[in-house]
Backbone bond lengths (Angstrom), bond angles and torsions (degrees), N, CA, C in turn:
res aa  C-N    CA-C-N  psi(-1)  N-CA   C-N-CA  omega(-1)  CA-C   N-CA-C  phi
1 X - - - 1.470 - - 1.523 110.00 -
2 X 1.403 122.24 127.99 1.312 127.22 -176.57 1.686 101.63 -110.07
3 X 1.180 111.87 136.29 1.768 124.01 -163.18 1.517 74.37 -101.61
4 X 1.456 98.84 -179.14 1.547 118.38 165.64 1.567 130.94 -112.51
5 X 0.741 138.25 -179.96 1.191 132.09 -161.23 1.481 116.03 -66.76
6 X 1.350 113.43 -42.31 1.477 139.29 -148.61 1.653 82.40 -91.50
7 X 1.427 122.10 -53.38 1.327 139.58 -171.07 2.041 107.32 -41.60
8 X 1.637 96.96 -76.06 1.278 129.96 173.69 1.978 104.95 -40.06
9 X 2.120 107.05 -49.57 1.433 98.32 -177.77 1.591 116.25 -79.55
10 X 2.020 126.84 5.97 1.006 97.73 164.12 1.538 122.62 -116.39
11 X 1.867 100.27 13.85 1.095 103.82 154.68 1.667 118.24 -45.12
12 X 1.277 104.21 -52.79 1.362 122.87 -162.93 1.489 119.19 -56.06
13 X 1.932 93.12 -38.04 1.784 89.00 173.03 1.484 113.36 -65.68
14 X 1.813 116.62 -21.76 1.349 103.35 -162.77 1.466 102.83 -79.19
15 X 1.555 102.60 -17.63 2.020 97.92 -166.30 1.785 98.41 -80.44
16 X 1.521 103.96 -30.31 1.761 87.12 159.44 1.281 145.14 -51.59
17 X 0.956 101.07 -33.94 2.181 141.61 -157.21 1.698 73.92 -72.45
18 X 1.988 118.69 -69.79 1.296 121.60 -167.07 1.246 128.27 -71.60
19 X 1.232 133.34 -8.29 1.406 146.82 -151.97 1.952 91.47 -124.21
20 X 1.387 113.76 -57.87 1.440 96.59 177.18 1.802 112.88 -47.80
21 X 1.589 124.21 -41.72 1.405 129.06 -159.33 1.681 94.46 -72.64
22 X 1.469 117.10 -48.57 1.555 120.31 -176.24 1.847 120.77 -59.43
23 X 1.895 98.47 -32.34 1.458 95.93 -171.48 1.593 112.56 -96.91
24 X 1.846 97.64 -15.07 1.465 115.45 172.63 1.307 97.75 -66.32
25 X 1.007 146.17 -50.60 1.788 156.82 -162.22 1.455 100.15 -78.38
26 X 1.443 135.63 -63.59 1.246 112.48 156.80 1.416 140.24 -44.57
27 X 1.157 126.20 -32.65 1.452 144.60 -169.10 1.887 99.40 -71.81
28 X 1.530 104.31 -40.90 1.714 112.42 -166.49 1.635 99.31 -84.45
29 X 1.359 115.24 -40.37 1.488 125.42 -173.54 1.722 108.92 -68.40
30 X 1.526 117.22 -25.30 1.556 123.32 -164.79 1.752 102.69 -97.34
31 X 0.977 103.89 -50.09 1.398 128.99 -142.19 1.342 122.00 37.13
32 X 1.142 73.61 53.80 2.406 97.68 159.26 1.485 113.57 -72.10
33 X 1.261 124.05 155.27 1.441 127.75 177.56 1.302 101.28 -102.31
34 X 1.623 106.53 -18.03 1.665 103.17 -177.73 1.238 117.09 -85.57
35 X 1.379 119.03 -44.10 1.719 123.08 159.92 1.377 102.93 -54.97
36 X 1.218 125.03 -37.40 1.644 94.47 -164.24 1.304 106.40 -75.63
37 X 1.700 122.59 -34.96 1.688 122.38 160.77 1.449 116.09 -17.97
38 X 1.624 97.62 -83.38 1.231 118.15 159.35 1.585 109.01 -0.23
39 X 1.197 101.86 -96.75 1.436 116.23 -173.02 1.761 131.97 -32.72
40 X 1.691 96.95 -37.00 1.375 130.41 -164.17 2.011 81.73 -84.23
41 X 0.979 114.60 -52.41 1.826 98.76 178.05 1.190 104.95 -83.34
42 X 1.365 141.45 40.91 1.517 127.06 159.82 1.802 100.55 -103.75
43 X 1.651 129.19 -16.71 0.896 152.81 89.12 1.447 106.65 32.39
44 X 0.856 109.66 -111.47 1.819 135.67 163.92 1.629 76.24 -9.40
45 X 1.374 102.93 -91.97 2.080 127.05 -150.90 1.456 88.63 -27.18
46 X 1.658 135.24 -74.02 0.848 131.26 -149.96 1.383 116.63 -70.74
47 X 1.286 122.34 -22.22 1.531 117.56 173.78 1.159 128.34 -82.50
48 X 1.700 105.45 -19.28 1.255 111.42 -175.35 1.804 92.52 -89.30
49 X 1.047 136.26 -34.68 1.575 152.12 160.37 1.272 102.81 -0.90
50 X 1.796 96.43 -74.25 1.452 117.79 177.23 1.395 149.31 -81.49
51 X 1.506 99.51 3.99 1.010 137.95 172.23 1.190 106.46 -72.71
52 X 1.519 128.64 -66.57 0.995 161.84 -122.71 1.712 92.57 -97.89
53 X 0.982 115.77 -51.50 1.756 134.82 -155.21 1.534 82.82 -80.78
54 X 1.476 121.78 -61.90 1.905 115.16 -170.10 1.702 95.55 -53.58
55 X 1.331 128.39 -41.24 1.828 120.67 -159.29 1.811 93.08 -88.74
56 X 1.444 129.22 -9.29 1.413 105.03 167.09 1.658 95.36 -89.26
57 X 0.871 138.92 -44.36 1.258 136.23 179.67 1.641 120.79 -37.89
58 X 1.631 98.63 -35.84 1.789 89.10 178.32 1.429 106.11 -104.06
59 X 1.439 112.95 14.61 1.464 125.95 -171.37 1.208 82.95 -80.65
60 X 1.280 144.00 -66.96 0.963 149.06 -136.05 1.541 127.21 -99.22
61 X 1.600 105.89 0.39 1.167 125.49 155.44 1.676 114.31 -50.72
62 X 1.254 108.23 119.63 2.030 106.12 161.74 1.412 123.52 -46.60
63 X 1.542 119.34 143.95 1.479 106.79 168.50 1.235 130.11 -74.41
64 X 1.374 119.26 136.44 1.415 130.28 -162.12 1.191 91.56 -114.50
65 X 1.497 114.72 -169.48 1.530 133.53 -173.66 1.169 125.74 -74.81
66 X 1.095 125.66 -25.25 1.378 136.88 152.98 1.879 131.29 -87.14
67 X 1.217 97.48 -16.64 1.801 107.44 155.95 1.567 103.24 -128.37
68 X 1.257 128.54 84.47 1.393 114.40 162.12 1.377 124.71 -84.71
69 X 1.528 114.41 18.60 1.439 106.75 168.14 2.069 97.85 -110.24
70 X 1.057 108.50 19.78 1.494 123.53 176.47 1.960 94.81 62.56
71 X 1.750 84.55 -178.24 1.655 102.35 -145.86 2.126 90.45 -97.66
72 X 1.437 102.70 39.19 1.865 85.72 -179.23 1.664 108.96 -91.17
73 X 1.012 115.13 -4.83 1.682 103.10 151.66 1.278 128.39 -29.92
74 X 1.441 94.67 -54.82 1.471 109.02 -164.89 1.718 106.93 -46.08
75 X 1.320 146.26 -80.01 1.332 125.42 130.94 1.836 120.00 60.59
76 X 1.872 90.54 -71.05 1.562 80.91 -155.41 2.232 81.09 -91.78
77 X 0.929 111.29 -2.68 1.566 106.96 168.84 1.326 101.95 -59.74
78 X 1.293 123.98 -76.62 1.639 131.40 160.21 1.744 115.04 -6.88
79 X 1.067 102.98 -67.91 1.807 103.95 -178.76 1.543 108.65 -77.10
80 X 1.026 129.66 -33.79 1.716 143.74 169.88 1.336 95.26 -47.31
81 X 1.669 135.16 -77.57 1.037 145.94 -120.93 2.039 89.15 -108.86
82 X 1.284 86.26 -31.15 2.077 74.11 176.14 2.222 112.16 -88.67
83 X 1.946 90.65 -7.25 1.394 81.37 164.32 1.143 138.71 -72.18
84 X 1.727 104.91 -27.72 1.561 128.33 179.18 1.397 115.83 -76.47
85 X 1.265 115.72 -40.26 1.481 109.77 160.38 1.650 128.98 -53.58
86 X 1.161 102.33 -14.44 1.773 127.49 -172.84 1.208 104.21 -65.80
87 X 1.479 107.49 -63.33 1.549 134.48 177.36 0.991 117.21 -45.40
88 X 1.702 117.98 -58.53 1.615 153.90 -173.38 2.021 91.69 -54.50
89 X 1.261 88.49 -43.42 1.682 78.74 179.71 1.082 123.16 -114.96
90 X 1.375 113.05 11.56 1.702 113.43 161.07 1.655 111.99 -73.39
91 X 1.354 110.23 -26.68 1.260 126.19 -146.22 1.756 101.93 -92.19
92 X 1.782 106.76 -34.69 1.149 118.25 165.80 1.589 114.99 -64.66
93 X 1.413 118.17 -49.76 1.192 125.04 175.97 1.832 121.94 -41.76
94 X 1.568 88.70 -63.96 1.674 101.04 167.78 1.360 116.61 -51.95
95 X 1.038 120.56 -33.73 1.791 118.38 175.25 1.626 124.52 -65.04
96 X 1.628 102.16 -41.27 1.196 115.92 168.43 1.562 130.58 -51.74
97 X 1.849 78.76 -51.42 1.670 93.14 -168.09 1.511 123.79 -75.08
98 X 1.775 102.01 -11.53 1.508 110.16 -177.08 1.637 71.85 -86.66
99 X 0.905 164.46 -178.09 1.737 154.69 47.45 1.682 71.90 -140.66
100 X 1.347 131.77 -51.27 1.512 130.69 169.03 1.350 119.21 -37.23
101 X 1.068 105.19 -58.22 1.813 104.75 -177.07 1.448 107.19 -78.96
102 X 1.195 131.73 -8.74 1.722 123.76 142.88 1.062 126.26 -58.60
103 X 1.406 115.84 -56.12 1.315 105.77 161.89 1.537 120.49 -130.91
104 X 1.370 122.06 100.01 1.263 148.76 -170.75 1.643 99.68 -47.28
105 X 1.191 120.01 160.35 1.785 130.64 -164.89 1.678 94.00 -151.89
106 X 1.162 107.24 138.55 1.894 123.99 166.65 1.283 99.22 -43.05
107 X 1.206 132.50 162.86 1.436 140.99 128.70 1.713 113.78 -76.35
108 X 1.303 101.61 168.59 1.480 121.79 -168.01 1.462 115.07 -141.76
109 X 1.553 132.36 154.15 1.133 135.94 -154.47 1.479 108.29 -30.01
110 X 1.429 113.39 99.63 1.365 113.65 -172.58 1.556 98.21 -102.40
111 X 1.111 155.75 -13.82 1.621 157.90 141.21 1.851 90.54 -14.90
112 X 0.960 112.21 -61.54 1.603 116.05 -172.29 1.656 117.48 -64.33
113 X 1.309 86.46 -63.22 1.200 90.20 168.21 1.670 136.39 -48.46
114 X 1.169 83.17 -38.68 1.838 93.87 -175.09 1.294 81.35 -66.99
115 X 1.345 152.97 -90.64 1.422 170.36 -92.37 1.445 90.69 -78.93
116 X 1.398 104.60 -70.98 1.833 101.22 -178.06 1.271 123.14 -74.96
117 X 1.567 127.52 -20.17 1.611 108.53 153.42 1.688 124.54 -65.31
118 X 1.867 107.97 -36.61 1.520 70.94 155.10 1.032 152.31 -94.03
119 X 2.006 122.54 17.71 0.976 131.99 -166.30 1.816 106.38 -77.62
120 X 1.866 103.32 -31.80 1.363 115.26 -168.07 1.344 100.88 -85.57
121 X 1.419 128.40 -41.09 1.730 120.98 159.14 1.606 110.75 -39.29
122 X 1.287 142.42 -29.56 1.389 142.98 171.96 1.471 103.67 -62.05
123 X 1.354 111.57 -66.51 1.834 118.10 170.20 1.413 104.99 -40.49
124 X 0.745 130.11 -2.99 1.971 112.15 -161.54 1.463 87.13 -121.67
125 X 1.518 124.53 -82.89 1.441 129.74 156.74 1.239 121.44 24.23
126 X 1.730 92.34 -80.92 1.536 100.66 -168.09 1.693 120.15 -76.95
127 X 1.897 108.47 -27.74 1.686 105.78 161.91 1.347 108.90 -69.83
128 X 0.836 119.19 -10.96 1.904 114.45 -171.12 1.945 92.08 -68.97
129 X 1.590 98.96 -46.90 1.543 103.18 -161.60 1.703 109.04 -63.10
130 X 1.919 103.23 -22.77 1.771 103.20 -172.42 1.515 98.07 -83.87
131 X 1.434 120.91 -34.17 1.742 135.49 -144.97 2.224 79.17 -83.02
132 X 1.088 118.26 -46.32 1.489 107.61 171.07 1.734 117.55 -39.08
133 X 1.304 90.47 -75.56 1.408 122.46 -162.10 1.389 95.11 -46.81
134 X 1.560 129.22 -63.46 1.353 139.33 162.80 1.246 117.24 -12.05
135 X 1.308 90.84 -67.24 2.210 115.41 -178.28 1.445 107.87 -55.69
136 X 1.350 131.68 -54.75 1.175 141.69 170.55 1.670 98.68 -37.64
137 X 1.456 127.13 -84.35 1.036 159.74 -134.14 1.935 88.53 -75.48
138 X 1.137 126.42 -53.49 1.567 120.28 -163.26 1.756 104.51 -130.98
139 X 1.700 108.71 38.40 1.041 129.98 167.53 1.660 100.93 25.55
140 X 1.986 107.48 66.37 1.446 93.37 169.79 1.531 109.71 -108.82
141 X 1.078 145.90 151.12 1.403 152.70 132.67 1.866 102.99 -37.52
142 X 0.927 99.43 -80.66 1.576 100.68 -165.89 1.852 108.50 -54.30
143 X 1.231 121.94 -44.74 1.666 96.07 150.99 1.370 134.03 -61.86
144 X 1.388 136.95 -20.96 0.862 134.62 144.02 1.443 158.31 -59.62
145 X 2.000 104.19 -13.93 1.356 139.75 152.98 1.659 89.43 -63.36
146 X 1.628 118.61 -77.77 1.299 110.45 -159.90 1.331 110.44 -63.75
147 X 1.031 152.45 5.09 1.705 159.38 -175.23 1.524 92.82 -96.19
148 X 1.345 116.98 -66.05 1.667 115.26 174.77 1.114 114.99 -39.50
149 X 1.070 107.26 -54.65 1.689 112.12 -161.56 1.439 127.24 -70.41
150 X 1.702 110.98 -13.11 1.711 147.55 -162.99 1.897 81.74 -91.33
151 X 1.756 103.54 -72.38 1.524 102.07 -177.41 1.280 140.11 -51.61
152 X 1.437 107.38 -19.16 1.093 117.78 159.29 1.481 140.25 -76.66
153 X 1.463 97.76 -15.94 1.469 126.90 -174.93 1.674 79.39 -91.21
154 X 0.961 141.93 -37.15 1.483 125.46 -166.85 1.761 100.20 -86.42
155 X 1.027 141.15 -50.26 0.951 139.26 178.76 1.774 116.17 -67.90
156 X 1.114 118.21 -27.60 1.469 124.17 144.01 2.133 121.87 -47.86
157 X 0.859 77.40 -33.78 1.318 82.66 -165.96 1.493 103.33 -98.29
158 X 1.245 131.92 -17.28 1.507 137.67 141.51 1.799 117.93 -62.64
159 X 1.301 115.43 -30.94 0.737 96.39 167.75 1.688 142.17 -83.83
160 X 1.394 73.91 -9.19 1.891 98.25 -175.45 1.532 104.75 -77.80
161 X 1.617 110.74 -47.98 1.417 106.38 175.94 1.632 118.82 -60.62
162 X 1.300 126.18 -24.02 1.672 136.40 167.89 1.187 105.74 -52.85
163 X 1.641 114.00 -59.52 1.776 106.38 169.19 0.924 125.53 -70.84
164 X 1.400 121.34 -17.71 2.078 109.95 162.44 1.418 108.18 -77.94
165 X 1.348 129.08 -12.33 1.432 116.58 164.95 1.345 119.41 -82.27
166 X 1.068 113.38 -23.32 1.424 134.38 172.25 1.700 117.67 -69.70
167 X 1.207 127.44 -50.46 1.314 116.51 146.95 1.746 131.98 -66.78
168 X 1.572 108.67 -19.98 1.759 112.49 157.26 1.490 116.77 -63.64
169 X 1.353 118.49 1.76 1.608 107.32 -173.87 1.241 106.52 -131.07
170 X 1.239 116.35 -24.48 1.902 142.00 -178.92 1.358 106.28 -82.63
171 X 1.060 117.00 -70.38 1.826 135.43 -162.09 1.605 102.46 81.85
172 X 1.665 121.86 25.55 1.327 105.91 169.11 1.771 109.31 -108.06
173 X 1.314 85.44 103.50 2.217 96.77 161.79 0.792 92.71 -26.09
174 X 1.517 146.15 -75.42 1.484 89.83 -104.21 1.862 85.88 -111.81
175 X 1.281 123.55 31.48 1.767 133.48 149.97 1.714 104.12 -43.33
176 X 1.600 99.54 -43.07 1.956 96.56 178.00 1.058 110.46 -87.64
177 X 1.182 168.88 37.02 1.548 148.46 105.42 1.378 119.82 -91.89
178 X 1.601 107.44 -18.02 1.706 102.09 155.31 1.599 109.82 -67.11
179 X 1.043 121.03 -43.87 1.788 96.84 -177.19 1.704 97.69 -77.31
180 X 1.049 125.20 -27.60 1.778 99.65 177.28 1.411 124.64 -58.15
181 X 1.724 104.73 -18.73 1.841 114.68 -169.91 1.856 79.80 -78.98
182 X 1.287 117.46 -50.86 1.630 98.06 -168.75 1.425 121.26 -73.57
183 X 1.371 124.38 -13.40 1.548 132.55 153.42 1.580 102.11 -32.38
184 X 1.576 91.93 -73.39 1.477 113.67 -154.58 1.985 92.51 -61.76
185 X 0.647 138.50 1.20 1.650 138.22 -163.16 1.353 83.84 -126.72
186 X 1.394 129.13 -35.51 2.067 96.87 -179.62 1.050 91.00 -90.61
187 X 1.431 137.44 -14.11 1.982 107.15 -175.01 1.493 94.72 -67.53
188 X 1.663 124.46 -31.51 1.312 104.49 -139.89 1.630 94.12 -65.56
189 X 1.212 120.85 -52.86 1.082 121.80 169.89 1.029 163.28 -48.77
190 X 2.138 115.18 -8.98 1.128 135.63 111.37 1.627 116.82 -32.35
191 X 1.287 123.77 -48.42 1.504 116.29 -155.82 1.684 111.34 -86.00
192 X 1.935 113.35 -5.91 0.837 143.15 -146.51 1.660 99.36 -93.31
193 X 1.652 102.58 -62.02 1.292 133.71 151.85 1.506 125.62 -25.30
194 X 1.774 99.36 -72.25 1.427 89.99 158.59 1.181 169.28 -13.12
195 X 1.936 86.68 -71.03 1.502 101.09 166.23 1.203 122.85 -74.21
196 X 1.399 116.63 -20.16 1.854 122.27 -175.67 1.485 89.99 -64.44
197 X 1.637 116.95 -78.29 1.452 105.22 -170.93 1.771 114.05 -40.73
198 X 1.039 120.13 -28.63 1.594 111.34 -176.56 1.455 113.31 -57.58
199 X 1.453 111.60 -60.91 1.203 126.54 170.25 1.542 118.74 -46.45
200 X 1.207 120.65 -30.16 1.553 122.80 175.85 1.294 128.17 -72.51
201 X 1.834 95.47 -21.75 1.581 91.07 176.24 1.368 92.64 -106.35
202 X 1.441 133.72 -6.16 1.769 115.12 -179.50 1.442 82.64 -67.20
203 X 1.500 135.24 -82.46 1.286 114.65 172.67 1.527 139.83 23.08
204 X 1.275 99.20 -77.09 1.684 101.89 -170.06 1.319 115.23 110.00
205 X 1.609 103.35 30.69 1.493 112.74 169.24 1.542 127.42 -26.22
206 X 1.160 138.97 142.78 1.511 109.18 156.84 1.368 130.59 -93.96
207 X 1.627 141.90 171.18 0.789 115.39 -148.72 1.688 112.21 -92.63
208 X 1.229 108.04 -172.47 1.631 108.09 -172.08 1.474 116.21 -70.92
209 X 1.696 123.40 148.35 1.280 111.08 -168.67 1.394 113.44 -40.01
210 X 1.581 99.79 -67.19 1.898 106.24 -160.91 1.406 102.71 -49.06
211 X 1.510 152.59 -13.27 1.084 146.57 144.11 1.661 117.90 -47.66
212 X 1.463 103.99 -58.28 1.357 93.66 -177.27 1.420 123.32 -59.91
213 X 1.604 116.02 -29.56 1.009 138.24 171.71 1.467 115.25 -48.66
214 X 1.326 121.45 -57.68 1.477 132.80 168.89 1.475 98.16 -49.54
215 X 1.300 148.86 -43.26 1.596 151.72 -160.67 1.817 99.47 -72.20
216 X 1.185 101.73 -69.73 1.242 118.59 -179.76 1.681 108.92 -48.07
217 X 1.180 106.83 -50.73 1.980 99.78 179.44 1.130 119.87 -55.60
218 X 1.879 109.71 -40.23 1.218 122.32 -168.11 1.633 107.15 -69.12
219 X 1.296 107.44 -26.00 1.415 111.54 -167.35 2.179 100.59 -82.38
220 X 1.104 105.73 -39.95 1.308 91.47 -169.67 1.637 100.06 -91.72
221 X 1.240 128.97 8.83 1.575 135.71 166.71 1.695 92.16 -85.65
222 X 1.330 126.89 -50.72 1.346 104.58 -168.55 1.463 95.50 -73.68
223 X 1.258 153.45 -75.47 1.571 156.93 -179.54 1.687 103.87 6.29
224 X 1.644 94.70 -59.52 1.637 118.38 -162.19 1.511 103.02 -66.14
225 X 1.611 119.82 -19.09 1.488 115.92 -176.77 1.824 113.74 -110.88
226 X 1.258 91.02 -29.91 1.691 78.66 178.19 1.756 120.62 -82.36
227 X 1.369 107.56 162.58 1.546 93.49 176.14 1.285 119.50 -87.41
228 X 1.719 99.25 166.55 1.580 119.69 -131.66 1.651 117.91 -1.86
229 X 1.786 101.50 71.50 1.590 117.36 169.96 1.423 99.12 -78.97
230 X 1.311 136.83 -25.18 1.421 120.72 -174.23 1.230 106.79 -69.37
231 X 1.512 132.13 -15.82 1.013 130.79 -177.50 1.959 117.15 -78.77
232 X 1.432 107.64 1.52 1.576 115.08 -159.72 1.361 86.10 -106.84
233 X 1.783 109.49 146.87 1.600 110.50 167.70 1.563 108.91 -135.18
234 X 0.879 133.68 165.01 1.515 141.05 -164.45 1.364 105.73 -130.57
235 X 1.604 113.35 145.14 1.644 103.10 163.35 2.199 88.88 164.28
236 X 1.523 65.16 169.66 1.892 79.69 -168.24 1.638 92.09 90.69
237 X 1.224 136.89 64.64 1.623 118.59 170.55 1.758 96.35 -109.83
238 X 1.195 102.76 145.96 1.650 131.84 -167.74 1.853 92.90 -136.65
239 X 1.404 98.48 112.22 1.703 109.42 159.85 1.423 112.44 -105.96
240 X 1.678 117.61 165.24 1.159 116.55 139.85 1.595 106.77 -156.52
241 X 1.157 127.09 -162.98 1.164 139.93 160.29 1.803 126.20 -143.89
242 X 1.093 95.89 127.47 1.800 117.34 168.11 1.370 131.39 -70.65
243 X 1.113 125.71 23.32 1.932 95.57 -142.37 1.422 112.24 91.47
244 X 1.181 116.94 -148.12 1.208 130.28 -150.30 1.711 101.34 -79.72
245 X 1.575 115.13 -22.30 0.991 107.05 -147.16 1.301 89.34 -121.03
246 X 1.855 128.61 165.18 1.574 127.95 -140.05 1.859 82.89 -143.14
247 X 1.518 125.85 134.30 1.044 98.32 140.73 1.481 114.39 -137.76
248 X 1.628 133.74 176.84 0.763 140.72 -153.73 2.081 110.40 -141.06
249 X 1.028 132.65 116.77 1.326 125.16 172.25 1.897 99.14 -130.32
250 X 1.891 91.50 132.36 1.761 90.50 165.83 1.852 81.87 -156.10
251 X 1.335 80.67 -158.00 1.580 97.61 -164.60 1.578 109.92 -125.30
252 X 1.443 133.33 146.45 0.743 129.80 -139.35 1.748 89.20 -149.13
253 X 1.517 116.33 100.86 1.329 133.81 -176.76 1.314 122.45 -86.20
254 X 1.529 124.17 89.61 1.659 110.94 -168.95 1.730 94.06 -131.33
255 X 1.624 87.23 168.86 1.171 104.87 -167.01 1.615 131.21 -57.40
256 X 0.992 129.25 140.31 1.543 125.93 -165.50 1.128 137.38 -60.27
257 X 1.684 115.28 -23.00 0.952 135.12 177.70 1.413 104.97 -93.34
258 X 1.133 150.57 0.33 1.292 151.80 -163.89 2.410 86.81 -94.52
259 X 1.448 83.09 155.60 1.489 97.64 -178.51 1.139 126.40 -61.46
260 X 1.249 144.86 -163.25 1.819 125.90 139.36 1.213 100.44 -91.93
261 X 1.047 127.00 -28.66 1.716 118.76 -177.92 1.401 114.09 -69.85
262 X 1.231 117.07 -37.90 1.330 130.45 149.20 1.572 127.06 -0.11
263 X 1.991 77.87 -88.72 1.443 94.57 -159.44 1.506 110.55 -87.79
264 X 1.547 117.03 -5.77 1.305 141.78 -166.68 2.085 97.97 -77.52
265 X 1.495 112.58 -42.78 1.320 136.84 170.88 1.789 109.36 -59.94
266 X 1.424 110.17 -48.58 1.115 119.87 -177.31 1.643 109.22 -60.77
267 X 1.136 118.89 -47.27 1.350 145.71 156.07 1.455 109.39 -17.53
268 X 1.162 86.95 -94.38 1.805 105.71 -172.44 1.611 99.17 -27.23
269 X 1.863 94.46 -73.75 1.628 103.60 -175.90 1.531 121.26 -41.12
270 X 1.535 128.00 -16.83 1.052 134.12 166.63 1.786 119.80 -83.63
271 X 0.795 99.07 -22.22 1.719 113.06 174.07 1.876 96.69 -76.77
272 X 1.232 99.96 -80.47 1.365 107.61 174.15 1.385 126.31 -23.59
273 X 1.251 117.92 -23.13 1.638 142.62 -151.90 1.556 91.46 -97.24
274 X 1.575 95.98 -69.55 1.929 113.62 -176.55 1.552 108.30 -48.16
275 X 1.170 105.30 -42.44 1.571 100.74 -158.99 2.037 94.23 -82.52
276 X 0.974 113.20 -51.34 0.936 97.82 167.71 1.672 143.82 -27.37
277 X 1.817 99.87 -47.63 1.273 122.06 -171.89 1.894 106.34 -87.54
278 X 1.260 95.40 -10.42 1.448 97.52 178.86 1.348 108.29 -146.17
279 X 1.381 134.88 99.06 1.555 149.30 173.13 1.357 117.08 -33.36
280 X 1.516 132.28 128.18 1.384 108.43 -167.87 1.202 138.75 78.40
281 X 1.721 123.84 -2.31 1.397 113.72 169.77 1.378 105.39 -107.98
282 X 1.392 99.12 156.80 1.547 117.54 170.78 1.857 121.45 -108.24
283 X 1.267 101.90 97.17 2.085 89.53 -157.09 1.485 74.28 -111.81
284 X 1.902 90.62 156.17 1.132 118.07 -172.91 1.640 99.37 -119.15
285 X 0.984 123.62 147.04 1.838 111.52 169.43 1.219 107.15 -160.12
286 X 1.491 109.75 126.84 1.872 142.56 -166.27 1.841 96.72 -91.38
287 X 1.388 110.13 94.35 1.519 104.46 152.07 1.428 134.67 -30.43
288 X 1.210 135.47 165.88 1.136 112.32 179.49 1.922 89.38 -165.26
289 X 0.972 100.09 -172.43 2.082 110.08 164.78 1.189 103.35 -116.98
290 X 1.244 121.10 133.37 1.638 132.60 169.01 1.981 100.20 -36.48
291 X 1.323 108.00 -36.35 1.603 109.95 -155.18 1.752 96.81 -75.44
292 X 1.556 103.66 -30.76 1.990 105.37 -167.18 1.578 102.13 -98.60
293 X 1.689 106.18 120.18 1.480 94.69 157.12 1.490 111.23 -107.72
294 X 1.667 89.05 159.27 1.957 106.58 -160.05 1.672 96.89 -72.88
295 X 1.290 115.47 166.10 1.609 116.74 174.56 1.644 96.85 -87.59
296 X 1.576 104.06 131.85 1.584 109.90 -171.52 1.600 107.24 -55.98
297 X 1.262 121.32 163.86 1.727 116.86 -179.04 1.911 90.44 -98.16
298 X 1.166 111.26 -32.07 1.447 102.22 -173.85 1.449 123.49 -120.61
299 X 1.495 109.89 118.87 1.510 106.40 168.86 2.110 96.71 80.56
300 X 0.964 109.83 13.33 1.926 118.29 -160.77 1.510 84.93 17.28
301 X 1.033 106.62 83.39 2.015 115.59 144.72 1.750 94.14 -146.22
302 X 1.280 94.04 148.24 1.746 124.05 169.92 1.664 118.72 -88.84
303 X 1.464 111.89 107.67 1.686 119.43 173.79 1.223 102.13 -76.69
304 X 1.701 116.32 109.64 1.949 108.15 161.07 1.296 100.84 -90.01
305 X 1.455 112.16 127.55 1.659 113.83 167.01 1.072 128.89 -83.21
């Protein structure tokens, strides 16, 4: 069973809602600097949660008259805006945890403690494993920001429990606010991540090879089947991606003597072909005569694909 996006992001506020009360409750019961880290980015989860759930929501608005390429940007706001919070709380963390490792503090019933941080690493874990699968499945960024950001919280939180075992066998403090400074140093760098990919698709990235790759096959598989297709050539192709949605514009070089109704048919069936072979794109393609080439859009040079 595949949930939906919107579905999957309010799972997510509730596994925040549960994981802040479980790692907050460990953090007060230990007095670890690493659980309480811990705790302080479950925090993070839930804002970015909800964040996340309002930008699939207008993602998913149709294009209207004022966005007619529709609202799937919105998306990389979602992963942008839960990277900065990343930071926002790495940065809190590191502040804390040095004033800790000055002056180091006992731990406290950590039997408990341990118990419910790893009970809330299970909560995170297992949405990380749907918030993937999701992302894969309805090509989102913003489930896939929040899927990162869950796994990392799990591997944070392994690492925190290593340094409470690590001061149970040592008796040296201050092992717990040194692993919270390195907590706080892998979020930053998750949150770091983030925003670059965000920025790449506000951009107008293009899209990923094995995509382009799929474009290009499809194009010389249709050539190879229609008649005299060996005679058709392609080039000038411009990708990008939105969100969920892919598009594609090139040009489409056929023979001169062919009709407009023709080659206008040939067309379609070639659109029809792409979108098919690749979920989510929207390609546009400019006829042309084998005899006229178009003025390049970039750099005036011509891409033959």
């Amino acid at each position: 069973m595949m949930f939906t996006p919107k579905t999957l992001l309010r799972v997510s506020i509730g596994v925040a809602l549960i994981t802040i009360v479980l790692k907050g409750l460990a953090g007060y019961m230990t007095n670890s600097m690493g659980l309480i880290s811990d705790a302080m980015e479950s925090f993070v989860n839930l804002a970015s949660a909800m964040f996340a759930l309002a930008m699939v929501t207008i993602a998913e608005r149709p294009a209207d008259e004022d966005h007619p390429y529709g609202h799937h940007k919105a998306e990389y706001f979602s992963s942008g805006f839960e990277g900065v919070l990343i930071v926002g709380a790495a940065i809190a963390i590191l502040w804390v945890s040095v004033q800790r490792l000055l002056s180091p503090q006992p731990l406290e019933q950590l039997g408990w403690g341990l118990a419910l941080s790893v009970l809330s690493s299970g909560f995170n874990a297992g949405l990380a494993f749907l918030l993937f699968r999701a992302a894969r499945a309805h090509r989102s960024i913003a489930l896939e920001a929040d899927g990162r950001h869950l796994m990392a919280d799990v591997w944070t939180s392994a690492a925190v429990l290593a340094g409470i075992l690590g001061v149970l066998l040592t008796g040296w403090l201050w092992l717990d606010p040194l692993l919270a400074i390195g907590v706080a140093l892998n979020i930053a760098r998750e949150g770091v991540k983030l925003v670059w990919r965000s920025s790449q698709g506000l951009m107008d990235k293009a899209l990923d090879p094995e995509t382009i790759a799929i474009v290009r096959a499809t194009l010389e598989a249709f050539a190879a089947r229609v008649p005299d297709g060996a005679r058709l050539r392609f080039d000038d192709m411009a990708t990008r991606g939105a969100g969920q949605r892919r598009f594609a514009d090139l040009h489409m070089h056929v023979p001169g003597e062919w009709t407009l109704q023709h080659a206008a048919s040939m067309r379609d069936e070639l659109e029809q072909a792409l979108m098919d072979a690749v979920p989510g794109l929207r390609v546009t393609i400019q006829l042309l005569p084998l005899t006229m080439e178009a003025r390049a859009t970039q750099a005036g040079e011509h891409h033959p694909l």
